[in-house]
PyMOL CGO cylinders between C-alpha atoms (Angstrom):
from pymol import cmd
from pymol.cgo import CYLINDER

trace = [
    CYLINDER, 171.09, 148.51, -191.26, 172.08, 150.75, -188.97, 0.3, 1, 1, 1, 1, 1, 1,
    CYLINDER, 172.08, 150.75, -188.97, 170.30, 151.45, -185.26, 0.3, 1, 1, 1, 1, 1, 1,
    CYLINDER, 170.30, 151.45, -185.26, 170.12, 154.46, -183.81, 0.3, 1, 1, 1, 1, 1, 1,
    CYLINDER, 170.12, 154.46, -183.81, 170.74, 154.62, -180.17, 0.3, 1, 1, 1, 1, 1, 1,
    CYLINDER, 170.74, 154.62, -180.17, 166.79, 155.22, -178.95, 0.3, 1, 1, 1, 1, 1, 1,
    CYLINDER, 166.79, 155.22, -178.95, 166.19, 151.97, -181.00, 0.3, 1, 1, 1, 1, 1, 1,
    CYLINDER, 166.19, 151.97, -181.00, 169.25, 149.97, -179.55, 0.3, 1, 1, 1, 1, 1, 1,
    CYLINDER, 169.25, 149.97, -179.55, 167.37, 151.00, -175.81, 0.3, 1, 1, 1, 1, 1, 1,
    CYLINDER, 167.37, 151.00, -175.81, 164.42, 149.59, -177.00, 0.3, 1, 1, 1, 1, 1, 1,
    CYLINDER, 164.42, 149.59, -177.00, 165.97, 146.49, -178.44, 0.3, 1, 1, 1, 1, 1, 1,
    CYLINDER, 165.97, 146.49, -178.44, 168.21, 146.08, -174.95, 0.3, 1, 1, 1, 1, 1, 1,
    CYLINDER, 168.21, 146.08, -174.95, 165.19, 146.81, -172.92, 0.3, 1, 1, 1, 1, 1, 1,
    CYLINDER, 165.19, 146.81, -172.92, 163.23, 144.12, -174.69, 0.3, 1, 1, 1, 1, 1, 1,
    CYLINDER, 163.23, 144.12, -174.69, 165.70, 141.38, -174.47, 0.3, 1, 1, 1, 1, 1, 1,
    CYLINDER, 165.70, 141.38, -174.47, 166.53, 142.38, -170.87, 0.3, 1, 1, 1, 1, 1, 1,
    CYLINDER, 166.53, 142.38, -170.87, 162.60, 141.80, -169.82, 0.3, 1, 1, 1, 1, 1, 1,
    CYLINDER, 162.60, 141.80, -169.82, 161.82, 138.68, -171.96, 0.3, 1, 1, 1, 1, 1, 1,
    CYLINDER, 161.82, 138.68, -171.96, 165.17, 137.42, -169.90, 0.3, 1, 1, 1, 1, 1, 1,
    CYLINDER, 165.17, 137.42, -169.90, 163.49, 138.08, -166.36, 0.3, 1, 1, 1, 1, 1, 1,
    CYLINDER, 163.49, 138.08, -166.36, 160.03, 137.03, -167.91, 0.3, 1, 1, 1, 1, 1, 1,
    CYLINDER, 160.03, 137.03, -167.91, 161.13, 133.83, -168.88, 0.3, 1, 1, 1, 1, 1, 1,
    CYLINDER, 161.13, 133.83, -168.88, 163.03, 133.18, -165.96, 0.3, 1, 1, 1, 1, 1, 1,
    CYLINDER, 163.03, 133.18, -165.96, 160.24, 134.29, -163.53, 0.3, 1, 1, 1, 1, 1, 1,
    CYLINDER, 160.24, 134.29, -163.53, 157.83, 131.83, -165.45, 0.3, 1, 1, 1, 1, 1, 1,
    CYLINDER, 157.83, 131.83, -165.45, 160.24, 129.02, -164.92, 0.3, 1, 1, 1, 1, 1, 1,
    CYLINDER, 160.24, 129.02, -164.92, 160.81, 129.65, -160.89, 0.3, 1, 1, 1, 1, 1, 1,
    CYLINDER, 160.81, 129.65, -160.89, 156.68, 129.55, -160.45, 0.3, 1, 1, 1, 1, 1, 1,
    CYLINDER, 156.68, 129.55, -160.45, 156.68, 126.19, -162.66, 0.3, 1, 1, 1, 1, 1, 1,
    CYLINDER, 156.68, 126.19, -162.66, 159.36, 124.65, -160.25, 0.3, 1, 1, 1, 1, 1, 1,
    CYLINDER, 159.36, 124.65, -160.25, 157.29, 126.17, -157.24, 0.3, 1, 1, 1, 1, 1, 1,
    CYLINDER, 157.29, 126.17, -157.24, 154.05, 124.72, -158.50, 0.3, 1, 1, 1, 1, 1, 1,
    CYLINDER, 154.05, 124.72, -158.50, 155.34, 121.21, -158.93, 0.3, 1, 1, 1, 1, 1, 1,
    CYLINDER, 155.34, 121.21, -158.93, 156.80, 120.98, -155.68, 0.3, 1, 1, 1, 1, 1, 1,
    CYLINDER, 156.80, 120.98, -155.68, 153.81, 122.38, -154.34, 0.3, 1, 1, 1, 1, 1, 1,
    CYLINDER, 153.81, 122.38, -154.34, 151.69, 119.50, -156.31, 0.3, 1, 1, 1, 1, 1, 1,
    CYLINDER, 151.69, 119.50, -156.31, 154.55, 116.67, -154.99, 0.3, 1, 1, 1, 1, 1, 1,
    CYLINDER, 154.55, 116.67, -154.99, 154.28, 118.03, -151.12, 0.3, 1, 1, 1, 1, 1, 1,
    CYLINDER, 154.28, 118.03, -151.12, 150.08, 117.78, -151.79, 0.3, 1, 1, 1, 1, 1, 1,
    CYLINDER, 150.08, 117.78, -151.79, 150.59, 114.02, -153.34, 0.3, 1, 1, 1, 1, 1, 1,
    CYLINDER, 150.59, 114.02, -153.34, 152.46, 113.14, -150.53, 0.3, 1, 1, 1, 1, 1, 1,
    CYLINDER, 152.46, 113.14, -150.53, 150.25, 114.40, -147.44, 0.3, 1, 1, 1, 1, 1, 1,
    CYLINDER, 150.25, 114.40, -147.44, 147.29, 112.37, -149.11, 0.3, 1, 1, 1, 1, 1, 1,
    CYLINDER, 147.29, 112.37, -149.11, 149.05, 108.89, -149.36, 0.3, 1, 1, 1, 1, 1, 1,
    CYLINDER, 149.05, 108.89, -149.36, 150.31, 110.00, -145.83, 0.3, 1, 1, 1, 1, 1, 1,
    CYLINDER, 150.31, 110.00, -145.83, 146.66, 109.33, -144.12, 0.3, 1, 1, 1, 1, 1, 1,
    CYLINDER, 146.66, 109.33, -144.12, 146.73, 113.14, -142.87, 0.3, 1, 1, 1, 1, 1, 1,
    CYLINDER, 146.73, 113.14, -142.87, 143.32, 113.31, -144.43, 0.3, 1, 1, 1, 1, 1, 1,
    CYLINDER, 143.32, 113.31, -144.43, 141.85, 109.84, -143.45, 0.3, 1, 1, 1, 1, 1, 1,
    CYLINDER, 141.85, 109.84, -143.45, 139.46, 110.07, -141.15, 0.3, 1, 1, 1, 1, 1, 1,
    CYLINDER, 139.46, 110.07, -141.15, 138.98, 107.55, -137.68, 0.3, 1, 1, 1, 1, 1, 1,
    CYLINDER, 138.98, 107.55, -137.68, 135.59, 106.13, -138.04, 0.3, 1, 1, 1, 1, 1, 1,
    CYLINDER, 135.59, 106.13, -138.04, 134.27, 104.90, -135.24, 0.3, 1, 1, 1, 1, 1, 1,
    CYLINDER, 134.27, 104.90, -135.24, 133.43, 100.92, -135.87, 0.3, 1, 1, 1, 1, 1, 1,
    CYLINDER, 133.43, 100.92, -135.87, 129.91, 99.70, -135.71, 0.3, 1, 1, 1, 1, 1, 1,
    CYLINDER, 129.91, 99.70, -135.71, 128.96, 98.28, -132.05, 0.3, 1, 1, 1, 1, 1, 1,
    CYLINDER, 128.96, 98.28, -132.05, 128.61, 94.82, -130.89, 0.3, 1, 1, 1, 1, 1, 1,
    CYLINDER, 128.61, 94.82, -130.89, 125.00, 94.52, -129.72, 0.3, 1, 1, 1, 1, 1, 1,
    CYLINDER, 125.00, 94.52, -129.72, 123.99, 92.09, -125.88, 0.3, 1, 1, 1, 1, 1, 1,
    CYLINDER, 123.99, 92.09, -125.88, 120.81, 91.14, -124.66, 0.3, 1, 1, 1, 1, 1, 1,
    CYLINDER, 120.81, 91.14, -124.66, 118.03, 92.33, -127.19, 0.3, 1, 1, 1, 1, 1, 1,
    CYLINDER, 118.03, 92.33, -127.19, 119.83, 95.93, -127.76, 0.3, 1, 1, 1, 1, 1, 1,
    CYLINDER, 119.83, 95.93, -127.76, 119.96, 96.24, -123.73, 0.3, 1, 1, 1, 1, 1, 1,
    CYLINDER, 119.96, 96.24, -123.73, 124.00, 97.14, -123.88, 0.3, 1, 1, 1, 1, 1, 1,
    CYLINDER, 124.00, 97.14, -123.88, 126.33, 97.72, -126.93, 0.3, 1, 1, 1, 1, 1, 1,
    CYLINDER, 126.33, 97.72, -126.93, 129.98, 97.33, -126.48, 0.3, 1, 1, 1, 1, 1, 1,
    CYLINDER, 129.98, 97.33, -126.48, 132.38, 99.14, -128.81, 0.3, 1, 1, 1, 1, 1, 1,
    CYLINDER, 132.38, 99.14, -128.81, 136.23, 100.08, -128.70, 0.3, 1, 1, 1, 1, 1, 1,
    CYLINDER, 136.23, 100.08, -128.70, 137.84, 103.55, -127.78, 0.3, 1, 1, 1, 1, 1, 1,
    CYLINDER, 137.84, 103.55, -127.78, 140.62, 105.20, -127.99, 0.3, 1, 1, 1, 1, 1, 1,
    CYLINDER, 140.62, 105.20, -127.99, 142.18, 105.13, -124.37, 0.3, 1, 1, 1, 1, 1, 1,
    CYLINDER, 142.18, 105.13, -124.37, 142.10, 108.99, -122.73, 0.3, 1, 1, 1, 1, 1, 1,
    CYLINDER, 142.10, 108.99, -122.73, 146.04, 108.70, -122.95, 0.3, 1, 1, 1, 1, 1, 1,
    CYLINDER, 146.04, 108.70, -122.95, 145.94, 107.90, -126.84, 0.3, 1, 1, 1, 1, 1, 1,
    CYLINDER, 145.94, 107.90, -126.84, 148.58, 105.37, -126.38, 0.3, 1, 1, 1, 1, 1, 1,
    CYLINDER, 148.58, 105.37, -126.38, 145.67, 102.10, -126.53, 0.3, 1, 1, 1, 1, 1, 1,
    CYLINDER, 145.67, 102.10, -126.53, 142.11, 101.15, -126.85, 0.3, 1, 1, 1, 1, 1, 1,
    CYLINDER, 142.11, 101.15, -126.85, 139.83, 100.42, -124.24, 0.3, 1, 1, 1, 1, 1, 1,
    CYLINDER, 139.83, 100.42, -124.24, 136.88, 98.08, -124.51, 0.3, 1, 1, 1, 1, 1, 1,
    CYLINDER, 136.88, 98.08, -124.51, 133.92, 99.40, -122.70, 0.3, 1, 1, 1, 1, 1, 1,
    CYLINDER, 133.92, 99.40, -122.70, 130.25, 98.53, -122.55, 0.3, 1, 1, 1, 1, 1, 1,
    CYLINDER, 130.25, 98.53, -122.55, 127.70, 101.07, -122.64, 0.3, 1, 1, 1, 1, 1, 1,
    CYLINDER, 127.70, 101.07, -122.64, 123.96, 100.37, -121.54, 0.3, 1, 1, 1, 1, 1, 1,
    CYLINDER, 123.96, 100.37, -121.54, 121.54, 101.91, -123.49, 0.3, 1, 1, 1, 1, 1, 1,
    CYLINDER, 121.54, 101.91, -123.49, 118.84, 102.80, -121.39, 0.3, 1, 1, 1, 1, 1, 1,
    CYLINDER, 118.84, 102.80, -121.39, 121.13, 104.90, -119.14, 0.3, 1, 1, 1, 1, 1, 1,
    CYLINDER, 121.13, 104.90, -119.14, 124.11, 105.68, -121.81, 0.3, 1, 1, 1, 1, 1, 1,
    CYLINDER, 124.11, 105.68, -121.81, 126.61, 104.88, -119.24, 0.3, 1, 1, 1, 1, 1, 1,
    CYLINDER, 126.61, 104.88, -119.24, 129.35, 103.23, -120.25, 0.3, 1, 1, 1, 1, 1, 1,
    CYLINDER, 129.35, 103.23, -120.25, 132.11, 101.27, -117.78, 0.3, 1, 1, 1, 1, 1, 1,
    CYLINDER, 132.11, 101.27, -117.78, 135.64, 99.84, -119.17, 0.3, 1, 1, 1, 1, 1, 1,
    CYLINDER, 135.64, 99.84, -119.17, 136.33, 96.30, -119.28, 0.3, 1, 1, 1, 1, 1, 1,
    CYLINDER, 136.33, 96.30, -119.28, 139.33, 95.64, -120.61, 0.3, 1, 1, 1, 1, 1, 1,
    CYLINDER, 139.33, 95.64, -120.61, 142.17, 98.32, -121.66, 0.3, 1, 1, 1, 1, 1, 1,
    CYLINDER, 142.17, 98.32, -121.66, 144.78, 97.35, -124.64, 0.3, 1, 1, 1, 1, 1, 1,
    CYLINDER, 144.78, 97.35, -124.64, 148.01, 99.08, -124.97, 0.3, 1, 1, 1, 1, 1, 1,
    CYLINDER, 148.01, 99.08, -124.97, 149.79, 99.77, -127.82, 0.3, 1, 1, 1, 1, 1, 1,
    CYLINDER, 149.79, 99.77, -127.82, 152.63, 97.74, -128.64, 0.3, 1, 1, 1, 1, 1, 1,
]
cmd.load_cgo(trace, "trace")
């Protein structure tokens, strides 16, 4: 069976697109899996986790709490002791980093 050439167009034209289709479709695939190994990654990472604050040690009846803080430098923790009827707090021991 013979083509004639408007048919042969179509028939090039048609191969041609289902080439760059299927091609296109297998680029976003690859993109989309790397996209879902990046995502698996960050959350075993800790990126997400978030710093809770631990509970306070209670003194004297509920008269002073002490807890531990991040030092201002983020390089430590400092222990400090807040009273509770004023909410001020004073340092009493700093711990660096190691």
């Amino acid at each position: 069976m013979k083509l004639n050439s408007g048919a042969r167009a179509r028939f090039a034209f048609v191969t041609v697109l289902t080439l760059v289709l299927s091609i296109v479709v297998s680029q976003a695939g690859t993109a989309q899996q790397a996209q879902q190994s990046d995502m698996i990654a960050r959350i075993f990472s800790n990126e997400f986790s978030v710093d809770l604050p631990a509970a306070p040690d209670w003194f004297g009846g509920g008269e002073s709490y002490v807890v531990i803080e991040r030092a201002d430098d983020g390089k430590g923790s400092n222990v400090v002791l807040y009273d509770t009827e004023t909410g001020q707090g004073g340092r009493l021991s700093s711990l660096p980093l190691n």
